[in-house]
N, C-alpha and C positions, 0 to 999 in steps of 0.2 A: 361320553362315558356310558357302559352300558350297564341295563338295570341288572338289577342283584334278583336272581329267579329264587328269592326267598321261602318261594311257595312250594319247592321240589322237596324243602326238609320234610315236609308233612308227609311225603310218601315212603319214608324208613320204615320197612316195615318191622313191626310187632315193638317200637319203641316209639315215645313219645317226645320229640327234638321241639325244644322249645328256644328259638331266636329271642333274643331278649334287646331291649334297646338301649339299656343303661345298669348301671348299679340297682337301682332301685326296683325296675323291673326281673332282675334276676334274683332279689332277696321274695318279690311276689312269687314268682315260680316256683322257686326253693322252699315258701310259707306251703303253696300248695300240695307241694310231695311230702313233706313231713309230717303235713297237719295229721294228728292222730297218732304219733311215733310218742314214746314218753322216752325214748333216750333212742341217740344215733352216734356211732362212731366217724370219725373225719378224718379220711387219708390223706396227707398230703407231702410236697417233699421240703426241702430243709430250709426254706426262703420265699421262695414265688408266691405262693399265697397267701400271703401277708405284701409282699410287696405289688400285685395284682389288683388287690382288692378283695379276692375271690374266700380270705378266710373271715373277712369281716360280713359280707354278706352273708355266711354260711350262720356264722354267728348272732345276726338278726335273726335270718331266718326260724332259729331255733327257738330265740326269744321269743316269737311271735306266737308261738305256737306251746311255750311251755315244755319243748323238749330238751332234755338234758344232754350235754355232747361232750362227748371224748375224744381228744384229741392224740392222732399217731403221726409224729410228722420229722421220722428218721427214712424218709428214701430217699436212696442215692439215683443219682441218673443210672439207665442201664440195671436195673433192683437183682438181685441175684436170689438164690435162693434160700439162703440164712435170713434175708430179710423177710419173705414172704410167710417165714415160719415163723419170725417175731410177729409178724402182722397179725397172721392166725392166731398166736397164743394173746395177742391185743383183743379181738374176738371171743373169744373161748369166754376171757377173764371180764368184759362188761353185758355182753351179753346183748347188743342193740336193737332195736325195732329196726332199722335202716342204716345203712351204711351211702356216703357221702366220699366222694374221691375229686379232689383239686389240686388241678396241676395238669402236666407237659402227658406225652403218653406213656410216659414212665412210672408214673403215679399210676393213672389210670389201669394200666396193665399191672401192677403187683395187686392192685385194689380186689382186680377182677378175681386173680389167682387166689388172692387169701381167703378170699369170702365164696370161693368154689369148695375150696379143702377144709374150709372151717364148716361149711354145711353138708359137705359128703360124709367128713369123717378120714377120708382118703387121704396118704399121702401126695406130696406137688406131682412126685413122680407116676405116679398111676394115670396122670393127666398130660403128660407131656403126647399130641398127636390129635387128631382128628378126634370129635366127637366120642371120646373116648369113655364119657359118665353117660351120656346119653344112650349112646348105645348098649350100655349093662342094663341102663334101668330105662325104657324106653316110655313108658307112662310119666317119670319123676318131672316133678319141676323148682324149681329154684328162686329164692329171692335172687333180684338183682341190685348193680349198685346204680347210684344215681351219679353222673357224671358230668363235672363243671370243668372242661378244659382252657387252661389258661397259656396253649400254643397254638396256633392253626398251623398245623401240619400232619400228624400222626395218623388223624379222621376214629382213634379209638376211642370215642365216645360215640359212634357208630359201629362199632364191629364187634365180632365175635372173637376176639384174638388177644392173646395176651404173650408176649413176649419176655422170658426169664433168662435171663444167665446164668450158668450151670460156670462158673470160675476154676474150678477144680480142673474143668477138663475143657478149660479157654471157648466154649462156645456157647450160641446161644440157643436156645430152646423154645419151640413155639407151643402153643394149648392151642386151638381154636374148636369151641365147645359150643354149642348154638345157644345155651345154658347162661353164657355169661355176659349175652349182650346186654349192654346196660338198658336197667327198666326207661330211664328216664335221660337226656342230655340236656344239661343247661349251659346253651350257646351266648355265651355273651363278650362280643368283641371288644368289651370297654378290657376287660380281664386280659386280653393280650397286650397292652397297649402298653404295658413295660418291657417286654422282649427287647434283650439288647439287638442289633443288628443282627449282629451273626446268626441268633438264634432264627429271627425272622429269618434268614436267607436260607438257613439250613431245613425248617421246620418247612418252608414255604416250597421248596424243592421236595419235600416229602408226599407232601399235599401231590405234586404236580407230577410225578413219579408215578405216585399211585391211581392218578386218572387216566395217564398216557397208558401205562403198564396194562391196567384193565381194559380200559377202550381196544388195546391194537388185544387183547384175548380171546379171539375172535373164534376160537373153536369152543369159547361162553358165552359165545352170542345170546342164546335161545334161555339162558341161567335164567333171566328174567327181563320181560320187556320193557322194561326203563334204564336198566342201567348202562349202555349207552347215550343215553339222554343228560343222564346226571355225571357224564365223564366229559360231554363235549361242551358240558356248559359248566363245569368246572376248572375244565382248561383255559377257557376262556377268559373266566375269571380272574386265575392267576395271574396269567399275562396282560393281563387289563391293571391289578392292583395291585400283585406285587413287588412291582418296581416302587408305584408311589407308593406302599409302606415301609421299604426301604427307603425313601429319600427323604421323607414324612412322614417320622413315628407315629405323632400325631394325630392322623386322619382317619377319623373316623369312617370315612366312608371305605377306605382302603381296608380298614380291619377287620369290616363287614363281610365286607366282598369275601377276603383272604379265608373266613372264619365258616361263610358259607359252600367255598371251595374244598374245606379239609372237612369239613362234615359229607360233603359229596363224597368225597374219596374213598374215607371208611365204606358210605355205603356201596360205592361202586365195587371196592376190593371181596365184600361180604360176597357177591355172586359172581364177580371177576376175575381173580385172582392174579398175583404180581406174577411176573414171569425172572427171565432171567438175571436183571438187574440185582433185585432181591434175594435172587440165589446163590448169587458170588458174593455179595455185599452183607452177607446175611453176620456172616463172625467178626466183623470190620468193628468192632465198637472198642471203644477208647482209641483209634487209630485214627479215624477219618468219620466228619459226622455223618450218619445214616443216610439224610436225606440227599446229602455232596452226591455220597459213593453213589447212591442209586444213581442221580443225576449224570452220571459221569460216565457210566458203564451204559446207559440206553443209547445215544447215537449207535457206538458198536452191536449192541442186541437188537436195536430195531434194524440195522441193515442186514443182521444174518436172517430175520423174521421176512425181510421184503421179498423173498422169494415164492413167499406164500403168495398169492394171486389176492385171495381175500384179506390181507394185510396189507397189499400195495392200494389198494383199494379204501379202504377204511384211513391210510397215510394220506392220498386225495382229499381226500371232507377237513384235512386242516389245513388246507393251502391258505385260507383265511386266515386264519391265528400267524401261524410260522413265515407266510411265503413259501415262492416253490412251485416249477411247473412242473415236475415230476417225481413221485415216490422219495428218491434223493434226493430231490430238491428240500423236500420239506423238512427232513431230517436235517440238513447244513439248515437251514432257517431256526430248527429247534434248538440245534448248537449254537448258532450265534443270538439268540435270546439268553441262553444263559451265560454267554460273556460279558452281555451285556447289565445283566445284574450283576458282575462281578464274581458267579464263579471261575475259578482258576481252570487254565486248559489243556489240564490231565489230572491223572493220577500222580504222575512224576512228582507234582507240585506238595507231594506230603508225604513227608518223610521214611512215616512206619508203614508204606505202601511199598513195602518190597518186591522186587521180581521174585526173589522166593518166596514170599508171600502169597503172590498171585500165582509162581507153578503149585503150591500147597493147595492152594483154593479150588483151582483147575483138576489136580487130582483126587480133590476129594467130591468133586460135583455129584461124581457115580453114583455117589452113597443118598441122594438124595432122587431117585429114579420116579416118583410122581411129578415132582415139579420139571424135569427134562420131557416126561411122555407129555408133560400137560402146557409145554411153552407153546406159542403160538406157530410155532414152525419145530415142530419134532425133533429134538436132541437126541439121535440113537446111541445107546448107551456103551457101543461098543469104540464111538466116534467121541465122546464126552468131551474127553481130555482134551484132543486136539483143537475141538471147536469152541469149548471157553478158553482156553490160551490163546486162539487167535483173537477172541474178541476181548482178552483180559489187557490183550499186548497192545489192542488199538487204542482203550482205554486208555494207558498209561503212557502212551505215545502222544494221542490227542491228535 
């Protein structure tokens, strides 16, 4: 079994990730970020934090400390943007020293969003893109929120990214604001340990999505010099635990592992970025779960990426994990790890995964023309179409 590099959280930069070893030790960490707050508000969504553990810790916590909490605990999976504006006006109306977000990274991401527009003042919309508050006001800075995830997979209590649903117009919408990384991450794998299965496999697939996707982003190598480190050793991980936490709710040590893997991820995605997995897979919600789709669309994107020299390259250094003497090789090894936890093999295998779905998907890639210049192997944008339809159709082929 190999050891859990516990020590790699400590280098997130400009946040404080704190690994917790129990219940108890995460009501201690949660005593020490609040201490001083005399009221905080608590996001969370419509169950899991109570069933986690993670609302009653929060709820010590505050007793410990004498702070008064209010509780917001209407989000849907996938939050859209009606909810983010009840959020804000939750905000506005108590007014808190800190704000507390527990749960999946659905929580976590409406958390980020309401308590960016509830202290700009700004509409959601003004923020939808890149850095988009930072750069108006480039001195400003921000409270953050403190974040206790009760999924290992998202890694968004590491990152800068909040993810909204825009329903109106069926898609989904990213922020990523360097503003709204969470101040604080309280890591505590006892809080995952209710996930039904599914959840684990899909969350767990997300985690591993986002280490593989960053790792092979090889023209962000130079982003910063750790974050390859914290992708190969999070892959690792995965593949090491999360099968026994799929077979073995239970185990603590698997949750560990699994919890230290999806906090790597966010931080690897921070200077990494997903490539084209994420880019096709991005409006798939209510369809197919997030972390599936991504899972399921990389064999076909890492083989269009292997032509890259320095991508066939970097697919070597996992011949350990996957198997595989050669660049292909390793990619069929990556595919059959994940049949082996029991994802399905294709797309075919769900339903609202239409072929028209995926020529819509294909056709609309154009419109996202940063994330095609900035995949690891260049998607010329004149070529888009044809070359996500070849690799939508292999997906869905399997």
């Amino acid at each position: 079994m190999m050891k859990i590099p516990e020590e790699l959280l400590k280098e997130s930069p400009d946040q404080r990730v704190n690994l917790c070893s129990g219940s108890e030790d995460a009501v201690s960490a949660l005593t020490e970020r609040l201490r001083g707050a005399s009221s905080a508000v608590l996001f969370t969504g419509r169950g899991s934090a109570e069933r986690s553990g993670a609302l009653a810790a929060v709820e010590a916590a505050s007793r410990c400390v004498g702070c008064r909490l209010e509780r917001f605990s209407d989000i849907e999976p996938e939050p859209g943007i009606p909810t983010v504006e009840r959020m804000r006006a939750f905000l506005a109306a108590h007014s808190a020293d800190a704000v507390v977000a527990a749960g999946g990274g659905s929580v976590l991401d409406a958390a980020k969003a309401a308590y960016l527009t509830y202290q700009t003042g700004e509409p959601l919309s003004e923020h939808f893109g890149v850095d988009k508050y930072a750069s108006r006001h480039p001195q400003s800075d921000l409270k953050r929120i403190v974040a206790v995830p009760t999924t290992s997979g998202t890694g968004s209590e590491c990152t800068a990214y909040s993810n909204i649903v825009d329903r109106r117009l069926a898609v989904k919408k990213l922020i990523s604001e360097r503003l709204i990384l969470p101040d604080t991450a309280i890591v505590a794998p006892v809080f995952t340990a209710t996930m039904p299965r599914g959840v684990t496999l899909a969350t767990g697939c997300d985690a591993l999505a986002h280490l593989l996707e960053g790792f092979l982003n090889v023209r962000a190598d130079k982003n910063h010099p750790r974050a390859n480190v914290w992708a190969l050793e999070g892959i690792r991980l995965v593949c090491e635990y999360l099968p026994q936490a799929l077979g073995s709710p239970d185990d603590a040590g698997a949750r560990r592992g699994m919890a230290v893997a999806a906090a790597l991820g966010g931080m690897v995605i921070r200077f990494k970025s997903t490539g084209l997995p994420h880019l096709c897979s991005f409006s798939w919600f209510g369809r197919i779960e997030h972390g599936i789709a991504a899972a399921l669309l990389l064999p076909a994107s890492w083989e269009y990426y292997l032509a890259e020299p320095s991508v066939a390259e970097h697919t070597l250094s996992l011949r350990e994990v996957f198997g595989g003497d050669s660049p292909e090789g390793v990619v069929r090894g990556f595919r059959a790890f994940l049949t082996r936890i029991g994802v399905p093999p294709s797309l075919a295998a769900y339903p609202d995964i239409t072929p028209e779905l995926l020529a819509r998907t294909a056709k609309s890639g154009c419109e996202n023309t940063m994330k095609l210049e900035l995949a690891p192997r260049r998607v010329p944008l004149e070529r888009s179409e044809e070359i996500l339809s070849s690799i939508l159709e292999a997906a869905y082929r399997g």
